[in-house]
N, C-alpha and C positions, 0 to 999 in steps of 0.2 A: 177391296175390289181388285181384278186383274185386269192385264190389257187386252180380255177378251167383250169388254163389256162396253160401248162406244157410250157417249152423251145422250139422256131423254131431252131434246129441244123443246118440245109439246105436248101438249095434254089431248090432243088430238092422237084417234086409232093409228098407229104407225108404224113401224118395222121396228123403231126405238121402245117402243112398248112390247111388244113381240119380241124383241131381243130379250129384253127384262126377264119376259118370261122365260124364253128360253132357258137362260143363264139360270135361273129359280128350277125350271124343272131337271137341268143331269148336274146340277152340284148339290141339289136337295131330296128329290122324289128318286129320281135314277138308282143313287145309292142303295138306298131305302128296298127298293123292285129287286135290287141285285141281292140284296141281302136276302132278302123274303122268298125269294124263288133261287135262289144257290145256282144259277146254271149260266157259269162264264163260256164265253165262248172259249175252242179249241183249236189246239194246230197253230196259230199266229204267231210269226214268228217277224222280228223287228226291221224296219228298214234301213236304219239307221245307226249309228254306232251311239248305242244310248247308255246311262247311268241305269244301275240295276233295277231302279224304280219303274224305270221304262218299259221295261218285259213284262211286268206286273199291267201295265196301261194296258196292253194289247190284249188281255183278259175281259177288260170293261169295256174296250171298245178296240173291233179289230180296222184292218187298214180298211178294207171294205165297207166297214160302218161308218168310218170319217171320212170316206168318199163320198159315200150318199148320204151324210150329214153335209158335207159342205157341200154338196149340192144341191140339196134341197132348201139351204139357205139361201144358197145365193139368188135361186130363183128367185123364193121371198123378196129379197132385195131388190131383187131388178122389178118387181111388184110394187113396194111397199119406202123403199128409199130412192132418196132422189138422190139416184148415180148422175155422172156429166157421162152425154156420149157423147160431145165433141171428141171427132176423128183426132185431131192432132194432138188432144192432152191424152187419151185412152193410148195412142203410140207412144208418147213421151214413156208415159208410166209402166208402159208394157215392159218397153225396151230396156228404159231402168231397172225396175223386177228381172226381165232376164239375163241381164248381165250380173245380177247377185246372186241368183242361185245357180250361175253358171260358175262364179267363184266359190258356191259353197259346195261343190262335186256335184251338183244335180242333174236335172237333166232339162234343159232347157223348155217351155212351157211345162214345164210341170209345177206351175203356182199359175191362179188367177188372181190378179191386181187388179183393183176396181176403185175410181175416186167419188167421193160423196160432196153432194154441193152442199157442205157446213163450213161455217164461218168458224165455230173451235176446232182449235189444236189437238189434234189425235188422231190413232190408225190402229188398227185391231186384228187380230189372224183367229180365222177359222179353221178347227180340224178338217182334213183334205187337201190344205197348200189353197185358201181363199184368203187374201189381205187385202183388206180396206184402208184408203188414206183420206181424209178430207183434206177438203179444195185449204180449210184455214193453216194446217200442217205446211204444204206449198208454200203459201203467201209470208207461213211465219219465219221458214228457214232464210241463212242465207246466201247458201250456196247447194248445188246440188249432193254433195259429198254427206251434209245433214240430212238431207231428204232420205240419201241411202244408208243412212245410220241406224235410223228410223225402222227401214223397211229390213236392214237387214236382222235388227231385233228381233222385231216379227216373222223370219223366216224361221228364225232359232227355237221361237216358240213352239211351232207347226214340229220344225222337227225333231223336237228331243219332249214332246208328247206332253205338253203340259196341261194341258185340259181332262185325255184320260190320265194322266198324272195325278191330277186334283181329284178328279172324282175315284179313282183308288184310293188316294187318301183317307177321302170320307168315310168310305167305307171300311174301312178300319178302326176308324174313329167312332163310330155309329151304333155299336154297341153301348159303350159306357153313358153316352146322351140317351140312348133310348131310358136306361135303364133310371136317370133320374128322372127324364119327361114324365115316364109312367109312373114314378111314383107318386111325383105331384097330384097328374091326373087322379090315381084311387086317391090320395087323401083328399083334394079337391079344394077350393076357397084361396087363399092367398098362397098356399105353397105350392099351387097350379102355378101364379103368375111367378112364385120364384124360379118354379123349375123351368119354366118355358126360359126366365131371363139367364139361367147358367149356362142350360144347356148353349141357348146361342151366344153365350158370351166365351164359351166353348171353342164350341162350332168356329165363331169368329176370327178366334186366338188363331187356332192352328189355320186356319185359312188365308190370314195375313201371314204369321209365318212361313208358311208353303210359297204366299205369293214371291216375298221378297227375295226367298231363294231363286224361285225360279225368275226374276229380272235378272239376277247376277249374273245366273247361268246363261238366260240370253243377252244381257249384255258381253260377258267373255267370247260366246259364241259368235256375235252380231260383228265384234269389233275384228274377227279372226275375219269373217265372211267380206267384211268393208276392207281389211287390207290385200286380200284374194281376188279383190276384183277392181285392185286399184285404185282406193280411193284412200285418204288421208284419214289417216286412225285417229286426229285429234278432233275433228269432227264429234264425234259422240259425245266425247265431256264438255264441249264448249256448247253445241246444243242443250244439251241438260244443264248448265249453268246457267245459260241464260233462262230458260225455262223458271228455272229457283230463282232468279233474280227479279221475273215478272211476279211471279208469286209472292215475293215480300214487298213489292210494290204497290200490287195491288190485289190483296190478300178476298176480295169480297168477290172478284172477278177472277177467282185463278183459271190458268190455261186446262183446257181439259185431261189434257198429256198427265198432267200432276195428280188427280183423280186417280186414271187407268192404268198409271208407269210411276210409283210411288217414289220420289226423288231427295235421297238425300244426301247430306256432304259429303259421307266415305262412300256411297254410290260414284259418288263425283270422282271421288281420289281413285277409287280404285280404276274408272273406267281410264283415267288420266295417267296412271301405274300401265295400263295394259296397253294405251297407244303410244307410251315410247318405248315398251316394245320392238314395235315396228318401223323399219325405215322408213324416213320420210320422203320419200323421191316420188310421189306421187304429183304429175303434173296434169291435172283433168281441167279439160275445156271448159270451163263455166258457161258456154254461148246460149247451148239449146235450152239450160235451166232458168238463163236468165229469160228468153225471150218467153217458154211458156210461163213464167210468173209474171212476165209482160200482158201476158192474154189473159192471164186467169184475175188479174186486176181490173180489165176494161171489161171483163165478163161481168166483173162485178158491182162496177161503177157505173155512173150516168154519163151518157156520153159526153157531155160538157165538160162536165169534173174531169173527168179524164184526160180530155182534152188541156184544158188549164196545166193540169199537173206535170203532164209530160211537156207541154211548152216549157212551163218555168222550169224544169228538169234539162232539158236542155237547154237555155239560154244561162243556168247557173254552170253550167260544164260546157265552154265554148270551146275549153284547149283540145275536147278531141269528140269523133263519133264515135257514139253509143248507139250499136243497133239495136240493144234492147229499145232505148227510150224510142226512138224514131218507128220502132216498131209498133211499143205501145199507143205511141199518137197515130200512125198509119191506122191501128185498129180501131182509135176513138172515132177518129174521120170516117170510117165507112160506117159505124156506131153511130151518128150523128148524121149519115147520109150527106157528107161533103165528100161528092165523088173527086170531086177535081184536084181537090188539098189533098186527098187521101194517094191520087194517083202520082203525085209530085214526092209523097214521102217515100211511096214503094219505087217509083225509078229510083231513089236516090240508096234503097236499100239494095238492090238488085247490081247494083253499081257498084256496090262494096264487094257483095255477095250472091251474087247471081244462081250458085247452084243450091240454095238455101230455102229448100224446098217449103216452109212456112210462108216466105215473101212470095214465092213463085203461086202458093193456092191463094194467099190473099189478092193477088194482082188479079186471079180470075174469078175470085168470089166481086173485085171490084167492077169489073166487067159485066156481069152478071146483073147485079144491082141495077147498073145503068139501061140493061136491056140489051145489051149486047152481046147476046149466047150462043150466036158463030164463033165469036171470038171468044168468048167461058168455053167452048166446049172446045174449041183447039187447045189453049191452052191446059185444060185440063188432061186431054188426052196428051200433049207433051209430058207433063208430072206424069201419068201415069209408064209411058214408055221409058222414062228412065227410070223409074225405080216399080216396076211392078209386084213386087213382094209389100209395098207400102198402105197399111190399111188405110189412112186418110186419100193417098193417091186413087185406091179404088174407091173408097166411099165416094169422091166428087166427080168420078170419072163415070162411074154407075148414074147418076144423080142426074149428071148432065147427057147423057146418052139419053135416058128416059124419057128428058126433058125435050129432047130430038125425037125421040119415038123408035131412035134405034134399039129396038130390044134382042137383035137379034146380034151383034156386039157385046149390046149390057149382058146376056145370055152366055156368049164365050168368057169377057171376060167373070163374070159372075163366078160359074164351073172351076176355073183354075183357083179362084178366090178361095174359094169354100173345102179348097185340097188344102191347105195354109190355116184357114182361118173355121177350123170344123164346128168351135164353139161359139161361132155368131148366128144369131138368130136373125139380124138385122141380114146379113146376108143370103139365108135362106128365102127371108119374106121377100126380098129384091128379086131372088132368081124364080121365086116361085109366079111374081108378076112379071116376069120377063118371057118365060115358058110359057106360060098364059097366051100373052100377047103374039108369037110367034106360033100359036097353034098346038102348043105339047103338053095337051092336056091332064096326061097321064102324067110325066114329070113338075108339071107344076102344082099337082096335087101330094106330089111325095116330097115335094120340096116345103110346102107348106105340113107337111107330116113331121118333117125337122126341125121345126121353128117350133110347133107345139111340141115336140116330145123334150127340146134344151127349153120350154115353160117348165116341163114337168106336167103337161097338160094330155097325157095319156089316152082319153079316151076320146080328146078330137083329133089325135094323132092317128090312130088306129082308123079311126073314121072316114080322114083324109087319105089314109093308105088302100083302105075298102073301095074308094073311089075311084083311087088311082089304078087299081087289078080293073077294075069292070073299065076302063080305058084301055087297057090291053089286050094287044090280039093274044086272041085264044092259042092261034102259032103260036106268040112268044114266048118259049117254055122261059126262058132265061129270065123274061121281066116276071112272067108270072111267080116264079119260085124267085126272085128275090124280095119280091115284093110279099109274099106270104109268106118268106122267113122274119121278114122286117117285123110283121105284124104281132107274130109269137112271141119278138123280142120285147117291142111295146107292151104286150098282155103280160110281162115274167116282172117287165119294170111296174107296169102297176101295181100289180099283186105280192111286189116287194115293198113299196110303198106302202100298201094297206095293211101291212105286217107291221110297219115303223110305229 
């Protein structure tokens, strides 16, 4: 197995099942199609400064196909797997993600990071710059410099092509398999089930081999990216050690990491060979990692338990404040609907750290609760004035505007959001009931035309867009022709998709 392939949780229809298949259909049938119809694609030429095998990838799949490969998953995903939209973890992990591919020469968004509410340990990359991390990967690290060990693995994958990597492989391999399949097949009776068992024991060999390479190569890679962007190169092997260490621990429960990132001792060495390497003078704040593993804790606890834990947590560490912990009880408190205890912990966090924008949305999420939404919506519109490039800032400031009726604010600020942040749908569907509400009903039908076409839901897109022209004046050449190019564009992406 590779670390493109996350955990089945359930026997239940699911995105994990879907995945499965996925994975089954371009490492097994894909190859097979390519071989059978001979017709690689042309012209592709690599983005990346890649290993010779890499050239050869972009024959089986060009950038434009693992574009709308990984878009079309991710939709799935956001269908089928339970992502977290919590604002402030989706900014943690953005921000993260982009300060690695900013150390790996890239180009800032150009990777979508997305977290999954799973209790195992693991994170997966999609062809197109799509990486996945579950909430249990977060909780298991223990510092954030792991977290980006992790991720920057994963970018290594995406970009030295190891997926069209693999499935070139196969396809080179795919001959000599076919050729004892079928013999089985005409002989028939037991030397069917031998062949079938060589063949994938084949098949398997070189696929494990392939895989193992290509960890190495994204570990070398991974640990180059993690010292690029500042962060302590010994991070990797001591993550992966531990990981091996739970694994001998408790061999019937291993972490899932160890499945999809196959972990062994000279893995270990070597990653531990390539982080001294690196000077070590990396001095990274641990504050904002500790505080969202604060939150992703109470997320996931009973508010009581939570509560307990972070008490006796800080009554065991008298000799100094911990704003994580004080944080995590501040969240169990509003978790448990004890406004008053809750508001006693956040003056005291505010007091350390004032411009610490976490304490500042909690203080007005507390607000809020109690029913005090003059004072949520002030407050939130402070958050939002000092940092208006901040997705949590706008998501609570949008939230509570609405909640005033002001849409015609939520409306401006909406607009400027959606220049920043093109690939939210949640921001689309906001501004499209803001436009609504304000009267523009032409725009809030295009806007809801954005929210379905980032589904991938094409023909209510188009449909929404139909409605939105028959809202425009006939004068406005301007809305009308943008609006009926838009549509052309919709009709070219479905009928791209119905090719897939």
């Amino acid at each position: 197995m590779n670390s493109f392939h996350p955990e089945i949780t359930s026997t239940d229809y699911s995105i994990q099942y879907m995945y499965r298949e996925f994975i089954n259909f371009f490492l097994l049938i894909l190859p097979l199609a390519l071989l059978l119809l001979a017709i690689p694609a042309q012209g592709q030429t690599s983005d990346f400064n890649l290993p010779d095998l890499g050239d050869e990838s972009y024959n089986v799949m060009s950038s434009l196909e693992q574009k709308q490969l990984g878009e079309k998953f991710y939709r799935q995903a956001r269908t089928y797997m339970n992502l977290v939209d919590d604002p402030e973890l989706k900014e943690y992990l953005d921000d993260l993600g982009n300060r690695l591919i900013e150390g790996a020469g890239l180009a800032r968004d150009s990777f979508t990071f997305f977290m999954i509410n799973d209790n195992s340990v693991n994170a997966f990359a999609v062809p197109g710059g799509y990486i996945g991390v579950n909430t249990g990967l977060l909780l298991t690290a223990k510092n954030e410099a792991e977290v980006a060990s992790v991720l920057g693995h994963e970018i290594a994958h995406v970009t030295q092509q190891h997926i069209p990597r693999m499935i070139s492989a196969q396809k080179k391999n795919l001959l000599p398999n076919l050729a004892t399949l079928l013999a089985g097949i005409l002989l028939g009776g037991q030397a069917t089930e031998a062949a079938i068992a060589i063949t994938s024991a084949r098949s398997l060999d070189k696929q494990l081999t392939f895989t193992r390479a290509f960890e190495r190569e994204a570990d070398r890679i991974g640990i180059n990216i993690l010292a690029n962007s500042g962060y302590d190169t010994d991070a990797m092997p001591a993550f992966f050690q531990r990981m091996q260490q739970a694994n001998i621990l408790n061999e019937t429960n291993a972490p899932q990491f160890l499945l999809t990132h196959p972990i062994t001792t000279d893995r270990i060495a070597e990653a531990k060979a390539r982080a001294a390497n690196y000077p070590h003078t990396a001095t990274n704040n641990n504050t904002r990692f500790m505080l969202i593993h604060a939150k992703l804790s109470v997320m996931k606890a009973d508010a009581n338990a939570a509560e307990d834990r972070y008490r006796e947590k800080i009554r065991n560490d008298k000799t100094k404040f911990t704003l994580a912990d004080h944080y995590g009880l501040a969240l169990s408190l509003l978790k448990g609907k004890k406004y008053k205890k809750a508001k006693k912990e956040i003056a005291l966090l505010l007091d350390r750290a004032p411009k610490q924008i976490l304490f500042r949305i909690l203080e007005a999420q507390v607000a809020s609760a109690q029913g005090d939404n003059d004072k949520s919506l002030k407050l939130f519109r402070n958050i939002y004035k000092s940092d208006k490039s901040s997705l949590s800032a706008i998501t609570y400031y949008t939230e509570a505007l609405a909640h005033h009726n002001n849409y015609t604010e939520a409306r401006k600020v909406l607009r400027k959001a959606i220049r920043k942040f093109p690939k939210s749908v949640l921001f689309y569907e906001k501004l499209s009931q803001a436009e609504s509400k304000t009267g523009s009903k032409m725009e809030s039908h295009r806007a809801l035309a954005e929210a379905y076409a980032l589904l991938g839901n094409y023909p209510s897109a188009a449909q929404q867009l139909n409605i939105a022209r028959s809202f425009a004046s006939k004068d406005d050449f301007y809305a009308q022709a943008s609006i009926t190019a838009r549509i052309k564009e919709i009709k070219n992406l479905a009928a791209l998709e119905k090719e897939k």
